[in-house]
MARMARNU-286414 format. One line per field, with one value per residue (C-alpha): residue number from 1; residue in three letters; x, y, z. Coordinates in steps of 0.2 Angstrom, whole numbers, plus 5000, padded with zeros to 4 digits. Each point is the difference from the previous one (the first is absolute). Layout:
BEGIN
i	[NUM, ...]
aa	[ALA, ...]
x	[X, ...]
y	[Y, ...]
z	[Z, ...]
END
This chain:
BEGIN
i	[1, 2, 3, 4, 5, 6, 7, 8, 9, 10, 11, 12, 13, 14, 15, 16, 17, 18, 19, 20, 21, 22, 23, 24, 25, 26, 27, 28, 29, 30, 31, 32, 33, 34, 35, 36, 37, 38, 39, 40, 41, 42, 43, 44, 45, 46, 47, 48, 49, 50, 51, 52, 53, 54, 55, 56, 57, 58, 59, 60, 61, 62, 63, 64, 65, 66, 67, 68, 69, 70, 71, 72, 73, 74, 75, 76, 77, 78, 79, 80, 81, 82, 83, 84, 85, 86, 87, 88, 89, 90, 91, 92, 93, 94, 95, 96, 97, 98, 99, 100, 101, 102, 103, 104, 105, 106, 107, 108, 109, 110, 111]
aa	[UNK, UNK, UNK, UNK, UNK, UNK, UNK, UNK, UNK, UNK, UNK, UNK, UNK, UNK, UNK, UNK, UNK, UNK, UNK, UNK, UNK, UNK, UNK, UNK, UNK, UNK, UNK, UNK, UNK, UNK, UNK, UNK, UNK, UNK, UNK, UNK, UNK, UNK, UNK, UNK, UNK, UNK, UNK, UNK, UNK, UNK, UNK, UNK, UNK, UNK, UNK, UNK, UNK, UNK, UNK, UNK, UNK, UNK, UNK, UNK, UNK, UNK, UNK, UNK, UNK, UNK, UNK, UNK, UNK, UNK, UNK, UNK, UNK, UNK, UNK, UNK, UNK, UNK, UNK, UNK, UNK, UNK, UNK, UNK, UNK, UNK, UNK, UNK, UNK, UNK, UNK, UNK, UNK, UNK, UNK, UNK, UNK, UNK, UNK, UNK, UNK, UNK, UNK, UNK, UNK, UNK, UNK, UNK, UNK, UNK, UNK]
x	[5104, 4985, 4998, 4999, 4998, 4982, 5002, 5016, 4989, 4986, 5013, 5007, 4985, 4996, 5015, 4993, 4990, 4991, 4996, 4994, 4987, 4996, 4995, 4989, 4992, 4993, 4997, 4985, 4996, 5005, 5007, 5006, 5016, 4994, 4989, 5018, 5009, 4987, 5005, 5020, 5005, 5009, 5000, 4990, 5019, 5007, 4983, 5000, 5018, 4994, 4987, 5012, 5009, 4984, 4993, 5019, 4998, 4983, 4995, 4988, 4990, 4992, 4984, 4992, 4980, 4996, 5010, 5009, 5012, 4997, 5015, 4996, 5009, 5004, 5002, 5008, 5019, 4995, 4993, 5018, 5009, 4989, 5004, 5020, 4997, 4991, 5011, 5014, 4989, 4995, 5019, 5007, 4984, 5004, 5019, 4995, 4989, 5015, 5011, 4988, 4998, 5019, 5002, 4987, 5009, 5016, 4990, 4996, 4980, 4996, 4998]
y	[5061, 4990, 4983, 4991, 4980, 5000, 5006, 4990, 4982, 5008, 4998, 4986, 4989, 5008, 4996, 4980, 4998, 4985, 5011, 5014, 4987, 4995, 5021, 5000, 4986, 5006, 5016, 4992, 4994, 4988, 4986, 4983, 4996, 4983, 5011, 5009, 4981, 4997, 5013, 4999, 4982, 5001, 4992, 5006, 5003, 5010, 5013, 5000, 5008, 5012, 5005, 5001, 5013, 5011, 4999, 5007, 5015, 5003, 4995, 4985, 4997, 4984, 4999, 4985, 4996, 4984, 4987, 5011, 5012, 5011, 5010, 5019, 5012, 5017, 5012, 5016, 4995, 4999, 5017, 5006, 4992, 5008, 5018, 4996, 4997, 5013, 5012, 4995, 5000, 5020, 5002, 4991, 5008, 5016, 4999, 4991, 5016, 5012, 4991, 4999, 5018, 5005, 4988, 5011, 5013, 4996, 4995, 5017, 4996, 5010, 5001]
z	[4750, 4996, 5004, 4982, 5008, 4993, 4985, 4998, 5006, 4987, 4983, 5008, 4999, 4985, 4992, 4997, 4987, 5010, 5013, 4989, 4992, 5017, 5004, 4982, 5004, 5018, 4993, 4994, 5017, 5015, 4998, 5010, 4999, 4994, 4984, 4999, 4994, 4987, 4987, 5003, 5001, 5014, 5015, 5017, 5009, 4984, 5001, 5017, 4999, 4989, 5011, 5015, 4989, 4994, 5017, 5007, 4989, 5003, 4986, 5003, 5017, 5006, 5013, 5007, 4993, 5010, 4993, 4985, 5002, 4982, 4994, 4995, 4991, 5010, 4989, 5011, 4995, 4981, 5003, 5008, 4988, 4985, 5010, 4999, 4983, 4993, 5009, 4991, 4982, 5004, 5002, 4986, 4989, 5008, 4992, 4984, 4996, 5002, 4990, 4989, 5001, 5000, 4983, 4992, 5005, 4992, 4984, 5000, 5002, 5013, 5015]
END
């Protein structure tokens, strides 16, 4: 059995809306948290719990440059959770097509 905590943590934090703003906005580069307050409204304490919950699924990292500690966006679990999901999509495509093909074939249009 595979060990699905990582991808679980991944579309948990991806289930807030907040959060997935947070993730658009660092996709166009790093970010303080104090940068991260401005668009949202909220307060320093509310983002920085969004950030404890990107960062536990990966999602997020933080490194120190002199006196800021800029927030990035790490996009390696995106990238699994993009793989789950488009296995699922060739499935459900895969089975669409042959019921697709098994109605033409009831309505008599061929094969």
């Amino acid at each position: 059995m595979t060990d699905t905590a990582p991808l679980d943590a991944t579309f948990a934090a991806l289930a807030d809306p907040t959060r997935r703003a947070i993730l658009a906005r660092l996709a166009r580069g790093e970010a303080t948290v104090g940068e991260l307050v401005e668009p949202f409204g909220m307060s320093q304490p509310a983002i920085s719990k969004h950030l404890k919950v990107l960062e536990r699924a990966g999602l997020v990292s933080r490194r120190r440059d002199a006196q800021r500690r800029p927030v990035r966006l790490e996009s390696a679990p995106l990238r699994e959770a993009a793989g789950w999901l488009e296995d699922y999509r060739a499935l459900w495509e895969e089975r669409y097509g042959n019921l697709d093909a098994l109605l033409r074939e009831m309505r008599g249009d061929g094969a």
